[in-house]
Structures are given as C-alpha cells and as structure tokens.
N, C-alpha and C positions, 0 to 999 in steps of 0.2 A: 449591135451588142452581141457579145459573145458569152453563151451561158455554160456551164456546167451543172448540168439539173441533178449528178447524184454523188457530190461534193458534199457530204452529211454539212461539217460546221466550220467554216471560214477560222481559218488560222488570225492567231491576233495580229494586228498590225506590229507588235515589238518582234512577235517570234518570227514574221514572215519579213520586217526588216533587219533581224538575225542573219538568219537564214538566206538573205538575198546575199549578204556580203561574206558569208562564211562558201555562200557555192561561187561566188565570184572570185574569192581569193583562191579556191583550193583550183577552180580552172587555169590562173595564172601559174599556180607551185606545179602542174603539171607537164607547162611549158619550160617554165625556167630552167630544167638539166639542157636543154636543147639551143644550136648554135641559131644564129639568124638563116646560116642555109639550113639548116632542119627543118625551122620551121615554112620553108615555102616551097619544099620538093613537094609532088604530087606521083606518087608511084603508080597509081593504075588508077581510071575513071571511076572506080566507087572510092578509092579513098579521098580523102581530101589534106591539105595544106594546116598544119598547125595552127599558122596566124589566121587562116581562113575560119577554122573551126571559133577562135575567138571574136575574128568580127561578126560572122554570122549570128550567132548568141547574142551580141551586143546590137545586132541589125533586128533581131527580133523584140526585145525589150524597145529600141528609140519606136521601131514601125508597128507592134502591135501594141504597145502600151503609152507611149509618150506622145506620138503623134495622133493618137484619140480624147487620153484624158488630163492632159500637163496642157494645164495655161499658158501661154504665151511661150510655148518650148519653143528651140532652137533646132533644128536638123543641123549636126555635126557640120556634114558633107552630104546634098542630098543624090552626088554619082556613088556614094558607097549602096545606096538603094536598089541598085542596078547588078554592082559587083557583087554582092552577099545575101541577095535572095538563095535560097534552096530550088523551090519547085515549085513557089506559091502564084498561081497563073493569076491571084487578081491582083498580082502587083506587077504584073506586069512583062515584059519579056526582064531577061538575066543574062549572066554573062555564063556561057555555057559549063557544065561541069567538070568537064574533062580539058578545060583549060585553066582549073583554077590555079594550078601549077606557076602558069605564065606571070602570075600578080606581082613582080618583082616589087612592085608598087601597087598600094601604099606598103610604105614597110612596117615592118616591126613594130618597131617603135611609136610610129602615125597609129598605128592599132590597136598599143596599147593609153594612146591619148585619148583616141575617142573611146574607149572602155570609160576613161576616167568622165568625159562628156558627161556620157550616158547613165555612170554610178552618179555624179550628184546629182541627175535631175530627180532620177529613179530614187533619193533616198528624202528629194524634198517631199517628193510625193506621198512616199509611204510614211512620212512622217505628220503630212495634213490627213483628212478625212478623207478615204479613199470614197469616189462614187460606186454607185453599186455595179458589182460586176468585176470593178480594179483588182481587188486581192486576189481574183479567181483566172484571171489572165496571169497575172505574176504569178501567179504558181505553177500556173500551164508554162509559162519560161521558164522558171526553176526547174520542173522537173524535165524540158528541153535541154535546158543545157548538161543537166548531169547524164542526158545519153550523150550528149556532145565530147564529154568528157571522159566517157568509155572509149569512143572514137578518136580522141585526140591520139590512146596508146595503141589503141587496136592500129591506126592509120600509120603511123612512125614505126611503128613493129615491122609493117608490111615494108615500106621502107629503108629501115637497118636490114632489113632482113634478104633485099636485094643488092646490098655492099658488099665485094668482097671481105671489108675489115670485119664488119660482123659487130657494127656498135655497141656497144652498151647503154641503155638508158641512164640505170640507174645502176648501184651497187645493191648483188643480192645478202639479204640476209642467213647466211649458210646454211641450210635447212640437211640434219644429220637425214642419212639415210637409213630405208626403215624397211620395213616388209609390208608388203601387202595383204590389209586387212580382210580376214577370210569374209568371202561373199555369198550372202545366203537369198533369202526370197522374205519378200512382206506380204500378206496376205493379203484382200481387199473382197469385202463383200459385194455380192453385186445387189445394183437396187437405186432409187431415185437419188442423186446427188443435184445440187445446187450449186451451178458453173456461172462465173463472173463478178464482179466486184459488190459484196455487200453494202456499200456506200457508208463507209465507215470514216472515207478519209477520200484526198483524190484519185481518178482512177481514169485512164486514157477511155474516149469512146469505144475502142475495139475489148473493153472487158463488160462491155453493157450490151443489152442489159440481162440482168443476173437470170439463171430460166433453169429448169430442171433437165436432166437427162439421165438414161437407164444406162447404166452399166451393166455387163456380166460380170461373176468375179473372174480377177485378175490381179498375176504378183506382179512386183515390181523386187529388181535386184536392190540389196542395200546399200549400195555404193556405186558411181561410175566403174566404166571399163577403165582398165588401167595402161598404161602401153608398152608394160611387159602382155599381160593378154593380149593387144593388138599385134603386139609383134609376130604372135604364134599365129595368128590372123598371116599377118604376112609372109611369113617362113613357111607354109603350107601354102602356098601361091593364089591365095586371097584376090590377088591382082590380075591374075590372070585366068582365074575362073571362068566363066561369061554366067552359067547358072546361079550365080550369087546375087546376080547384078539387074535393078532393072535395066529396061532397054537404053533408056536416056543416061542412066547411071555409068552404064558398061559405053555408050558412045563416047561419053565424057574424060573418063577412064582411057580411051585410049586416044581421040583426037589430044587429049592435052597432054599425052604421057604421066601420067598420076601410078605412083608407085609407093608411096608413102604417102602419109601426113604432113600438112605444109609445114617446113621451116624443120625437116627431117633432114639430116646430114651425113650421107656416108653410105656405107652398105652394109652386108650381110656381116654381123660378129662386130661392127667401128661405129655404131648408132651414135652423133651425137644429135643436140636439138639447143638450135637457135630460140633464145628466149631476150625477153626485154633486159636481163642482164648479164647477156653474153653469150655465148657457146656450154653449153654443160653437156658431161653424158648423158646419154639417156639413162632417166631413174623409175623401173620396171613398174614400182609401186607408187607413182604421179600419175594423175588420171590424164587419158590421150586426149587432147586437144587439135584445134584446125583440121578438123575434117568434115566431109559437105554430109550434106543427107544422103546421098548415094553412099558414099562410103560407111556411114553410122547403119544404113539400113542392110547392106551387102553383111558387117558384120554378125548383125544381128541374125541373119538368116544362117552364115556361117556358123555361130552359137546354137542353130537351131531355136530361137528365140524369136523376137521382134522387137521392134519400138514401142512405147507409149502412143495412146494416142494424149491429145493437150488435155481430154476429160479426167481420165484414168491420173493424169499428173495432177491436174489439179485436185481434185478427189482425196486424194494422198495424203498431199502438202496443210489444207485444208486447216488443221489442228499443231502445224509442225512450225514450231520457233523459226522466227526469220533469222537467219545468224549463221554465217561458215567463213570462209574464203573471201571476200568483199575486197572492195580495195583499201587495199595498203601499199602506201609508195615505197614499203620496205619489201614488200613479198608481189609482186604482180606476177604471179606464177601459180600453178595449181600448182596442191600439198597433196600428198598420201592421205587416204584416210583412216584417221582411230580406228583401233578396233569399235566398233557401235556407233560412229559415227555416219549419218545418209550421205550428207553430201545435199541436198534435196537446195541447197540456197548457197550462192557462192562456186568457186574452181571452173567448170563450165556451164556456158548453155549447152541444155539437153533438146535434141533434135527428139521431136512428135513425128510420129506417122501423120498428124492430120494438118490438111490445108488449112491456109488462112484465109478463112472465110467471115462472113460478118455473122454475130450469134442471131436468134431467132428475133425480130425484132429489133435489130440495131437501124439508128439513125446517128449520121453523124453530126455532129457540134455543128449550133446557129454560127451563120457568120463567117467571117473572115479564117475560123476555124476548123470550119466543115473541108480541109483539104489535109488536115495531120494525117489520118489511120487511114480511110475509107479508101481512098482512091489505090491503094495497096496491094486489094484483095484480092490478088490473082497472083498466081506463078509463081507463090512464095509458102513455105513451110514455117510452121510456126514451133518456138523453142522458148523452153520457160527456165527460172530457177535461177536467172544471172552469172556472173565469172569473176571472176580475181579482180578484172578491172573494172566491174560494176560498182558506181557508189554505192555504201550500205543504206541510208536513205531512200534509196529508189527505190528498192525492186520489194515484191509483195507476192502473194500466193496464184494470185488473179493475174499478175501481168503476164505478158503477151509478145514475145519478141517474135521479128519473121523475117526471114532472109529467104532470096530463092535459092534450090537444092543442091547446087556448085559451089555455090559461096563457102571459103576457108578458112578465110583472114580472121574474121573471128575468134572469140575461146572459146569455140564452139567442141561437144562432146558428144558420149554418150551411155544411156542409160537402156540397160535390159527390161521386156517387160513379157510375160505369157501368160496365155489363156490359164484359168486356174479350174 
C-alpha cells in the first residue's frame, strides 16, 4: 500500500474523475502541433521522446494504479512494462534512457491506443468506490503527469532548438514591447519561519516534513533578472572572468564553451533567442532564461549580490497569490514584468544557493513510492516558483524543483537576493 500521510482531505471522486481527464487531454493538445517524427526524436539523454513522455504517464496509471486495485484488468501489452518504466528498480530492469530515441515502435498512434486502454479502465474505476489509498495514488499520477507535461515542451524545445530551421511549435501571441520594470528590494525579517508543506492539499515527500528554521533578515529583488541586465553581464566578459565563477562552474564554462544562455543566437549588437515559437530578438525587458546554477550564481556575484537560498524563497512567497506566467499554449515564453509585479510564481524557475537535500526528518513514501524524490538528493540544486510551461495547478509555495547545476534546457532563471 502506498500512503500519503500529509494529504489533509481526499479530493472527491467527481472532481479527481474531472481532473484525470482534463490532465489527460490537455497532455494530448500538447502533443498534437507536433509531426510523428517530433514526437520520437530524442536530443540528448536527459530529454526524452514526446510519445515516450505519453506512454510513460499512461505506464504509471496501468502499473501503479490498475494492476493493484482494477478487478480483473487487462495489461494493454505487458513488453510496454519494460519500454516505459523511468527509473523504478522494483519493476524491474527497463529499456535504457538514452535510447528512448530508438522506439520507432510502438508508434504513435499504438500510444495513443493504449492511452485510450488505460482511460477507460481508470475511469471505471473512479467511477466505483475507490478502496482506501486509490484516490491518493491517482493523484500522485496526476500531478506526475503534469511534470511530464512541463517536459513534453521543455524536451522539443531542446530539440527544435538543435535544427538548423529553428521550428516553431506553436504561434506566438505577439507580446508588444515594453520596458523593464524598475527593480527595487523586499525586505524580510529575520526570525523562525515554517519551511515545507502545511498539508493543506498534496504535497511531493521532499516538502515534508514542515519544521522550523532561523533566517537572518534578507531582501530579495522584485522581479527576475532580465536579459538586457544579463547581457551587460556578458558585454563586460562575465564569460571570461574566472573570479566570478565557482570552480566546477568556471570548468564547465570552458570545457563546454558556454558563452551565453542556451538557445542565444548571434553575437555582440545581433542577439537573437530561439524560443517555442520561433526566432525573435532579444527583448532586454523578458526575464533571462536557460541558464545553469553556475551561470545564475557567477551573476549574482557579478551584481555583487547572491542567490536565495530555497528557505529565504520560501519564506517570501509564503503569503503571496499563486498566479503569473503558467502555462499557456498561447504564450510559452517568459513576459516582462509590470511595474509591481514579483514574478515570485510562473516565467522561470528560480535557481537557490541551497542543495537538495532531505528537510529535518524526511521519510520517503510507503511502498512502491518510496523511489519518486528521495533517491535524488545528491548533486542537485533545488529551484522553486515554476515557468511559463508549468501547469497552473501544479505548482505551490512548498514545492521543490531540483536539477544538477549545468542543467539548461530548462526555464530555468534568476533571482537576486542580499544579506539585509
């Protein structure tokens, strides 16, 4: 059995059979601009294959929900077991990751059959009395799949973004240009704050459990950096510093030749930037995105500043409306921000000073679920606050994203923060 002990009140069976089919369809509308070869490139070993990302999702609903609590269920195909595991070692070995590329089969279309499989068993079910535990697994899939879903554009991005044509996903919605809103400081007292998920709703194991910790005070700027600021970063040879840079930052930096921000185009004075709907200039006052912790942290120092750490963010956010940038299939791009606008939810993730590490007291999920977050916590940097291609339903104050400190591809950002 797989428990979720600080899940406050079990969603009803109508809204949580809503909601299965509202995140089911909106995974398919994010595939649909894309051709059958789109969806089965695989550009580099952390991204993954479009159709892959949907059968996975669909691999986790048959294998962690249907083939424990669905009566007399069927397994689709029990070799897709094999192809669309992730990383879960108790099911067994998989077919490796950095070959998902290869799956020219099953196609397309066989992928989205057994989608179909797996939605009606999943909706006989939610439609009987679920046994105890059931609604709390399916929601642990729902909110799987809506990172999946992040990753479907993050992963095609990387992608187009290796084509000389320079695809287009979608069509942008022409966003006028604007100025960048003047950047001040927020204040923050120092003193005991209460870090990790109040249990008010679901919440991943790595936001449990909730525990106190001392702050000094500390500001935080009121908007991201933007990438007319980064560019002055770079036109002052940012790149070429070595005292900016840690050690691993500055090696990274030069064995990979990193000279901008990924999916940056051109050179000094011809800036453009590859985006999900096409080529555009570079627009000074859109917050800078795809760049790793070494580069977010090398600015930061350039600024004379630092990063947050994830307390100091969360701390912040704490009282602050969920609601910015999210996704939208019409905008997948970070905006300028209003004047008095944070930015704090939405455009990008914000790269933390601090490791991902487990909070005081973390145990990870009974069961078949004890291999989501935990086994994670090493060699990776944690980054909160979501991005243009985060659903708006996912993301929350508490949560907890982590990627190690090279990683690009992402919408990944950042945020100023100093000792006050």
């Amino acid at each position: 059995m797989v428990h979720g002990p600080e899940m406050a009140e079990p969603r009803s069976r109508l809204n949580l059979r809503q909601r299965y089919g509202n995140i089911r369809t909106l995974s398919e509308a994010l595939a649909a601009p894309l051709s059958r070869e789109d969806q089965c490139v695989q550009s580099m070993p952390d991204a993954s294959p479009t159709k892959w990302h949907l059968a996975h999702v669909t691999w986790f609903f048959e294998t962690l929900v249907l083939m424990r609590h669905a009566a007399h269920y069927d397994a689709y195909d029990r070799r897709y077991h094999y192809l669309f595991n992730s990383y879960y070692e108790v099911f067994g070995s998989r077919h490796a990751r950095q070959q998902r590329g290869l799956l020219t089969r099953p196609s397309g279309g066989e992928i989205l059959r057994y989608r179909r499989h797996v939605d009606k068993a999943m909706y006989r079910l939610l439609d009987a009395t679920p046994a105890p535990g059931v609604a709390w697994i399916v929601e642990l899939g729902l909110q799987h799949e809506q990172q999946h879903q992040e990753l479907i554009l993050t992963d095609i991005k990387h992608a187009f973004g290796l084509n000389p044509l320079f695809p287009q996903y979608a069509k942008a919605d022409d966003a006028p240009a604007v100025e960048s809103a003047a950047l001040s400081w927020l204040h923050y007292s120092g003193g005991i704050y209460r870090i990790g998920s109040a249990g008010a709703g679901f919440a991943f194991d790595n936001e449990q459990p909730r525990h106190p910790v001392v702050l000094a005070p500390f500001r935080l700027a009121t908007r991201l950096v933007t990438c007319g600021e980064y560019l002055a970063f770079i036109r002052d040879g940012g790149y070429r510093r070595p005292e900016l840079w840690l050690s691993d930052g500055w090696n990274f930096v030069q064995s990979q030749a990193v000279h901008c921000p990924l999916y940056w185009i051109g050179q000094e004075g011809e800036w453009q930037i590859f985006t999900l709907h096409g080529v555009s200039p570079l627009r000074a006052a859109e917050p800078v995105v795809h760049v790793s912790f070494y580069e977010a942290d090398a600015y930061a120092r350039w600024r004379g500043k630092r990063l947050p750490t994830e307390f100091e963010w969360e701390a912040a956010t704490a009282n602050e409306p969920v609601e910015g940038n999210l996704l939208d299939l019409t905008r997948c791009h970070p905006r300028a921000a209003d004047e008095g606008e944070r930015q704090f939810f939405g455009d990008a993730w914000e790269w933390t000073r601090s490791a991902y590490e487990p909070y005081p007291g973390f145990k990870p999920w009974d069961g078949i679920a004890s291999e989501y977050n935990g086994k994670f916590m090493c060699s990776q940097m944690v980054l909160r606050g979501g991005s243009c291609v985060t659903p708006a339903a996912h993301i929350r104050a508490s949560y907890r994203n982590f990627f190690p400190p090279s990683a690009r591809w992402q919408f990944s950002g950042i945020r100023l923060a100093e000792d006050a």
